[in-house]
Phi, psi and omega in degrees: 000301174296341188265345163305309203288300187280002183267329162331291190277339162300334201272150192277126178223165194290135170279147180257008186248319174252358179085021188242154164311041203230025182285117156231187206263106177282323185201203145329117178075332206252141148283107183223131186280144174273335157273330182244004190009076175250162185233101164255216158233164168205229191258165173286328165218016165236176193266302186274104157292161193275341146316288204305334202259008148263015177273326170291316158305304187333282213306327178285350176281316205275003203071020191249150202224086192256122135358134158245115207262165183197133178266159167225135189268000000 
């Protein structure tokens, strides 16, 4: 179980904002791109939770279209 947890939050994931791998983890939650160095928030050791992302299908079944905000530092 922990080495599940830990291979997750070390591993590299797609940004959804430029498309490239280059998403790891800076700390609890916080997300950070290494190419478009954008910072979001997310899940503790995965980049999507399994909430956000079926919340995000609902909304596109329903047709609703929410902005994506981002800080960049």
């Amino acid at each position: 179980m922990v080495k599940k947890i830990e291979i997750s939050q070390h591993a590299k994931y797609t940004c959804s904002f430029c498309g490239k791998t280059k998403m790891k983890r800076r700390a609890m939650g916080i997300w950070h791109c290494g190419s478009c160095m954008n910072i979001v928030a997310g899940g503790a050791w995965t980049y999507n939770t399994t909430s956000a992302v079926s919340q995000v299908c609902n909304q596109k079944a329903e047709g609703i279209e929410r902005p994506v905000e981002s800080s960049t530092i």
